[in-house]
TORVO-595805 format. One record per residue (C-alpha): x, y negated, z negated. Coordinates in nm, 2 decimals, always signed. Layout:
{tormi {X, Y, Z}}
...
//
This chain:
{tormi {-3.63, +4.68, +8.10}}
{tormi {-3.77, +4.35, +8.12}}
{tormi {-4.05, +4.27, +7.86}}
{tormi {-4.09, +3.88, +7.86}}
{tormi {-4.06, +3.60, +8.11}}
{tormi {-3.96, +3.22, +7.99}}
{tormi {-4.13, +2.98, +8.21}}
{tormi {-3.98, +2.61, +8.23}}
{tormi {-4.30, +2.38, +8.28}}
{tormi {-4.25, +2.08, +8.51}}
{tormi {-4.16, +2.11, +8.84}}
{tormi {-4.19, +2.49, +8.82}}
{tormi {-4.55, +2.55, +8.73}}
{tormi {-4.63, +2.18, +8.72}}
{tormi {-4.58, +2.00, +9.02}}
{tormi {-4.47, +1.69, +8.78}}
{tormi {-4.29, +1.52, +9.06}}
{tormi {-4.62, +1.47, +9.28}}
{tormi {-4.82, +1.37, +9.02}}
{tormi {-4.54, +1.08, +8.91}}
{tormi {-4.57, +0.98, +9.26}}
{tormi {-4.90, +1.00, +9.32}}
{tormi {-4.89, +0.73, +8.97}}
{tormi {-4.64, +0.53, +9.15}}
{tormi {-4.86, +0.53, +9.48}}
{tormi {-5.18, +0.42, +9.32}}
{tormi {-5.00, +0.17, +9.13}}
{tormi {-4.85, +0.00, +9.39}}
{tormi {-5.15, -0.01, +9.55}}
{tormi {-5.33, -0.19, +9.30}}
{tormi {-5.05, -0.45, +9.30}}
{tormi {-5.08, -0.49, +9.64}}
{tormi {-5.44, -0.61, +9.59}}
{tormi {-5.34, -0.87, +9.39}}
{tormi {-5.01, -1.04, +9.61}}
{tormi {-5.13, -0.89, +9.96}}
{tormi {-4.76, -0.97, +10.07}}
{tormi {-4.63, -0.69, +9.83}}
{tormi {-4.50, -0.35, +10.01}}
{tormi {-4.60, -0.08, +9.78}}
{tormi {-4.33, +0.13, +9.87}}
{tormi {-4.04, -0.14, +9.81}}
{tormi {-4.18, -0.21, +9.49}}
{tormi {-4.23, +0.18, +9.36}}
{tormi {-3.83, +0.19, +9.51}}
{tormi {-3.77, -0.11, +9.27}}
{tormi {-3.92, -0.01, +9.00}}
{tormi {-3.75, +0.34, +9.00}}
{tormi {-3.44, +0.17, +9.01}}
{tormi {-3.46, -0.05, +8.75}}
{tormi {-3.69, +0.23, +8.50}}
{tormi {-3.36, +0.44, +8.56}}
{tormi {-3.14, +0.14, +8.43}}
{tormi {-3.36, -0.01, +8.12}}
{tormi {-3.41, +0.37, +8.03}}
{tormi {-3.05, +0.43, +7.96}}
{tormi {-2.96, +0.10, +7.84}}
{tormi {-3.15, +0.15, +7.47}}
{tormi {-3.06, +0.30, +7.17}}
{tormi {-3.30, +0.59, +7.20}}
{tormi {-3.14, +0.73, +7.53}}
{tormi {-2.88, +0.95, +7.38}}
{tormi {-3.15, +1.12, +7.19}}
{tormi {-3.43, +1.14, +7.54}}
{tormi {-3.14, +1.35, +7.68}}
{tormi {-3.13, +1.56, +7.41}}
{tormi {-3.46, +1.64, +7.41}}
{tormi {-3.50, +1.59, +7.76}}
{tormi {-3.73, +1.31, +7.84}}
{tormi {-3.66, +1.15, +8.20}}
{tormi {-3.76, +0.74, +8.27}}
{tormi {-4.04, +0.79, +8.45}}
{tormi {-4.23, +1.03, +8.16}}
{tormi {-4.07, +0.72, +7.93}}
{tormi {-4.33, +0.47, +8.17}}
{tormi {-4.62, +0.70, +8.03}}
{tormi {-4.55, +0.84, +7.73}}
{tormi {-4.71, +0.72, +7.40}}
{tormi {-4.50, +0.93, +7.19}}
{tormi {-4.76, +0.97, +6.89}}
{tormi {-4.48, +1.25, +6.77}}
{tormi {-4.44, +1.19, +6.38}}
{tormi {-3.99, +1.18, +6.34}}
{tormi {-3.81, +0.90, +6.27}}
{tormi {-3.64, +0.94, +6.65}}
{tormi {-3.96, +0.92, +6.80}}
{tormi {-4.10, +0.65, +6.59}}
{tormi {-3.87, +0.41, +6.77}}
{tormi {-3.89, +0.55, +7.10}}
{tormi {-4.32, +0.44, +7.01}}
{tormi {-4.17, +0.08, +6.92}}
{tormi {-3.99, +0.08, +7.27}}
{tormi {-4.16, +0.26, +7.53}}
{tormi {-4.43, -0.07, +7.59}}
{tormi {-4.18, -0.27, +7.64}}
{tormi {-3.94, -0.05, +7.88}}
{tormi {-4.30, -0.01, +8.09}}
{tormi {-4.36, -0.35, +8.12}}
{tormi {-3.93, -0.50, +8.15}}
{tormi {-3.95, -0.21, +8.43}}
{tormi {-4.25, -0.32, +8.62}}
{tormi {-4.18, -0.69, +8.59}}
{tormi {-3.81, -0.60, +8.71}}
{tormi {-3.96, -0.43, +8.97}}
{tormi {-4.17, -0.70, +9.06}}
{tormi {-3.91, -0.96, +9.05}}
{tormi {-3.67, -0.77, +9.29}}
{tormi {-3.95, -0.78, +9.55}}
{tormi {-3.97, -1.15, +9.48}}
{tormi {-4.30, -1.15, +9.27}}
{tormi {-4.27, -1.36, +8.94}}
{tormi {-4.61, -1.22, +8.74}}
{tormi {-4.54, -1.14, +8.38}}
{tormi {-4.94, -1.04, +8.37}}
{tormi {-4.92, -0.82, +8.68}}
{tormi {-4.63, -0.65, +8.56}}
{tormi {-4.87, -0.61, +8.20}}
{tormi {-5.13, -0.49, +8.43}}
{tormi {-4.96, -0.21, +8.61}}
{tormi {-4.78, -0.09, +8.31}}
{tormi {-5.09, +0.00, +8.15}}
{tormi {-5.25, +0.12, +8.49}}
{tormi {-4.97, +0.37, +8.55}}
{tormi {-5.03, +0.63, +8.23}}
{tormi {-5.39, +0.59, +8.34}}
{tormi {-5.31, +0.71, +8.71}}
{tormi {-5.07, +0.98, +8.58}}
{tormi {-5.31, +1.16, +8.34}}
{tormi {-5.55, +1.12, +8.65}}
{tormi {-5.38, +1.31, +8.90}}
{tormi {-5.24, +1.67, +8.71}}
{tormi {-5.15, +1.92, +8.99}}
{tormi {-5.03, +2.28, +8.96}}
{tormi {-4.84, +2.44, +9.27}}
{tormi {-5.05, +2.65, +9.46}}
{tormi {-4.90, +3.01, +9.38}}
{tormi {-4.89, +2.96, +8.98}}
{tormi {-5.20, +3.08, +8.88}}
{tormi {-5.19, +3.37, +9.14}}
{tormi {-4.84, +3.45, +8.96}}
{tormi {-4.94, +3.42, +8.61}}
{tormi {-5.25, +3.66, +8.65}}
{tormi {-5.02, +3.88, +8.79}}
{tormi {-4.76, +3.87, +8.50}}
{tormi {-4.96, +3.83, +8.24}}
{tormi {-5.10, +4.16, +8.14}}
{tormi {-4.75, +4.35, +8.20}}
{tormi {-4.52, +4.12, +8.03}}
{tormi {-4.49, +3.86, +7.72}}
{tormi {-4.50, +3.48, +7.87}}
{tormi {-4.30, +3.20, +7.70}}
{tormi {-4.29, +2.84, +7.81}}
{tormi {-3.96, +2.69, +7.74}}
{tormi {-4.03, +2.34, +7.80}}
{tormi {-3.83, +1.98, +7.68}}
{tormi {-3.98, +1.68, +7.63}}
{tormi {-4.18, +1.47, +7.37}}
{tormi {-4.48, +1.73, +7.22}}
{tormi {-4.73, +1.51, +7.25}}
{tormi {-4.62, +1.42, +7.63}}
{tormi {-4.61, +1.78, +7.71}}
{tormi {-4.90, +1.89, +7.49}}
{tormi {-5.09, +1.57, +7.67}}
{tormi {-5.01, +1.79, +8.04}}
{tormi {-5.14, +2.10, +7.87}}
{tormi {-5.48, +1.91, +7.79}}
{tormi {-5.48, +1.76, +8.16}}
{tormi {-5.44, +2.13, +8.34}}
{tormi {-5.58, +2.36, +8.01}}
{tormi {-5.60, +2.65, +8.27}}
{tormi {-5.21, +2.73, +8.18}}
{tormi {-5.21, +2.77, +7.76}}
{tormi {-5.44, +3.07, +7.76}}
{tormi {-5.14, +3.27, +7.95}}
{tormi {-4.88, +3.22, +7.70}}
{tormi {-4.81, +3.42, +7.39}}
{tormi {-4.55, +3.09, +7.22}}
{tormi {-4.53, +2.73, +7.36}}
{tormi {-4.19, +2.61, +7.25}}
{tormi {-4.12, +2.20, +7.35}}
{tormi {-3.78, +2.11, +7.27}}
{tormi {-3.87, +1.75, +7.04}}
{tormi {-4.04, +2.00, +6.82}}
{tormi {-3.78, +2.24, +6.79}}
{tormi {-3.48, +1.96, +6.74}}
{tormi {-3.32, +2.08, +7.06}}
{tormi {-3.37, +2.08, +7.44}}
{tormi {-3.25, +2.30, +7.73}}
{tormi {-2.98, +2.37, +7.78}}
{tormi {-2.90, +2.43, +7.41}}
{tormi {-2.83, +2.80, +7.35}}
{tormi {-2.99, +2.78, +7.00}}
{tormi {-3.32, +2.67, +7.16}}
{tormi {-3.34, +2.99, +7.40}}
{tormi {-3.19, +3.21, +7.08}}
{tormi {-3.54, +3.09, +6.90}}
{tormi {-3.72, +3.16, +7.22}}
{tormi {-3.60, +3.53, +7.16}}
{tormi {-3.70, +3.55, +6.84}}
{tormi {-4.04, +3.45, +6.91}}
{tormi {-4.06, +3.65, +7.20}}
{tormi {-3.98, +3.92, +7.00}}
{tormi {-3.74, +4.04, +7.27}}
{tormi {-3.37, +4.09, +7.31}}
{tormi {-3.17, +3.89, +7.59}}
{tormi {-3.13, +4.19, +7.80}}
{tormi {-3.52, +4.21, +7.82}}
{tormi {-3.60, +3.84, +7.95}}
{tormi {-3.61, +3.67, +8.21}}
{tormi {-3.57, +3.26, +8.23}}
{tormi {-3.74, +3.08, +8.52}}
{tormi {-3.68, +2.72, +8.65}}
{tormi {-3.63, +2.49, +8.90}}
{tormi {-3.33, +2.30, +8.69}}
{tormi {-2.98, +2.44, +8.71}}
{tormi {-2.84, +2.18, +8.46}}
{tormi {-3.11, +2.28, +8.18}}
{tormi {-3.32, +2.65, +8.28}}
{tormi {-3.03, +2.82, +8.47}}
{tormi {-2.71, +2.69, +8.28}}
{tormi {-2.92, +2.72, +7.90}}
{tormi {-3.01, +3.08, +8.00}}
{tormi {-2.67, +3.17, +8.19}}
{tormi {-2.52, +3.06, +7.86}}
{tormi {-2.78, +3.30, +7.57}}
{tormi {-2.71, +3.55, +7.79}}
{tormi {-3.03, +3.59, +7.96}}
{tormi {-3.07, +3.66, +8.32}}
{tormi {-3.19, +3.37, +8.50}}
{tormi {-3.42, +3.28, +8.85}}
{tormi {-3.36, +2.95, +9.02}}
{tormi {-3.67, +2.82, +9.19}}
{tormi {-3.54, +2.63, +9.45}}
{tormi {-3.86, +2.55, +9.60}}
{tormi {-3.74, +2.31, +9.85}}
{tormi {-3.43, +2.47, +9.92}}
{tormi {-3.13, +2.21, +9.86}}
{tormi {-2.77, +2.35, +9.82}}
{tormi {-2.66, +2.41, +9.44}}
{tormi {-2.31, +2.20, +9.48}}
{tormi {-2.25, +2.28, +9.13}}
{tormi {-2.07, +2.56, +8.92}}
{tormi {-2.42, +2.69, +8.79}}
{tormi {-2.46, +3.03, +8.89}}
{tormi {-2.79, +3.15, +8.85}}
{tormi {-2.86, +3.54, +8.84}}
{tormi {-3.13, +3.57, +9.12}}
{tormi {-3.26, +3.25, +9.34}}
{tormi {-3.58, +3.18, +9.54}}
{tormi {-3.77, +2.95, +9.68}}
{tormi {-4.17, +3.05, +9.59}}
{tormi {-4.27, +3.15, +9.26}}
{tormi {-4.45, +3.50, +9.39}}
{tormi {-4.11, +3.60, +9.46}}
{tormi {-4.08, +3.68, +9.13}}
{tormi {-4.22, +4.03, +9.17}}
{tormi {-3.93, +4.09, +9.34}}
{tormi {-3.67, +4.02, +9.12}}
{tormi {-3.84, +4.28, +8.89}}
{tormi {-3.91, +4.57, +9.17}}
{tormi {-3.54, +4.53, +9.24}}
{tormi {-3.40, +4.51, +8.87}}
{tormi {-3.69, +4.85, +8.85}}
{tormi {-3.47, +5.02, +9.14}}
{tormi {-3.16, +4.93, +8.99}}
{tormi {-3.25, +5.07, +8.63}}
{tormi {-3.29, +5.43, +8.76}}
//
């Protein structure tokens, strides 16, 4: 019998992707204001790019994919969290925003050390701006809530995620334990991380279920403690890899159905 539900945030109850590009849209934008000859969209393409490349090129990169930080929460994140791994990735993230903007800038052409400072410190603004939730979350969630134990299994930096918990506070109230991988030690897909989950769930693996959009992190993590897992494949790409998730789907409401069939198969 299924007693609690683990949530992954972004991307599956977050739409963390649209808000990132509606940053990058509003961004661009603004540059373009400033050097009318600037495409916005070859210079959001540019700056991806090159974000992607400074991100993994410093010595805190090993320890953003343990804890599951990608480069474009790494061009917003303040990272006020008090560890020693964290207290660099403070001293660097400034200047990976800015070397990525003015990267960016220069691939398009644009040579402007102080527009590249300007957008750096526009884009957090924009993000924390523009929060958005899909559509069927809330509708799921009041559903769940009263029937079941809610978790949310989330990596990232705590005061990042914490900071998207402030900027949509309609989701904490749902959740009986928040658990963000930089506070535990460990991210997704770490088994010991999902193991803790249980604990404070107060459930055994048999009696969970783990949903998220990620097969490398939510499916494969759960797959691996043993916990039966549902992909949301909300925009319904081919999985090209050897994750096998237990149940699939593409909307978040379908989740009621993975429970009235588990129901039917239990008696």
């Amino acid at each position: 019998m299924i007693r609690a539900i683990f949530f992954d945030l972004d991307d599956t109850l977050l739409w963390d992707k649209k808000s990132i590009k509606e940053a990058f849209r509003q961004t661009c934008a603004l540059a373009a204001t400033v050097h009318t000859d600037i495409d916005p969209d070859a210079l959001e393409e540019a700056v991806r790019t090159h974000a992607t490349e400074l991100y993994q090129s410093y010595e805190t990169y090993e320890f953003t994919k343990l804890i599951g930080i990608n480069p474009f929460e790494g061009l917003w994140g303040a990272f006020r969290d008090d560890t020693e791994d964290f207290n660099r990735l403070r001293e660097i993230a400034p200047v990976y925003q800015q070397a990525a903007w003015e990267k960016g800038l220069a691939e398009i052409g644009i040579e402007d050390g102080e527009l590249a400072n300007q957008l750096a410190s526009h884009f957090p603004s924009e993000r924390r701006k523009n929060p958005y939730v899909f559509e069927d979350t809330f509708a799921v969630l009041d559903e769940l809530q009263h029937s079941y134990r809610l978790l949310l299994l989330t990596n990232g930096s705590p005061d990042l995620q914490n900071t998207k918990l402030e900027i949509t506070p309609q989701l904490v109230p749902y959740f009986d334990h928040i658990l963000i991988s930089g506070a535990y030690g460990k991210g997704k897909p770490d088994v010991a991380m999902f193991k803790h989950a249980l604990e404070l769930s107060g459930t055994a693996k048999e009696e969970v279920l783990m949903v998220g959009d990620n097969l490398h992190t939510d499916i494969l993590g759960g797959n691996q403690a043993g916990i039966e897992t549902i992909w949301l494949n909300r925009d319904g790409i081919e999985n090209t890899t050897d994750i096998r998730p237990t149940y699939e789907i593409r909307r978040l409401t379908e989740i009621k159905n993975v429970i009235a069939e588990k129901k039917d198969c239990s008696l």
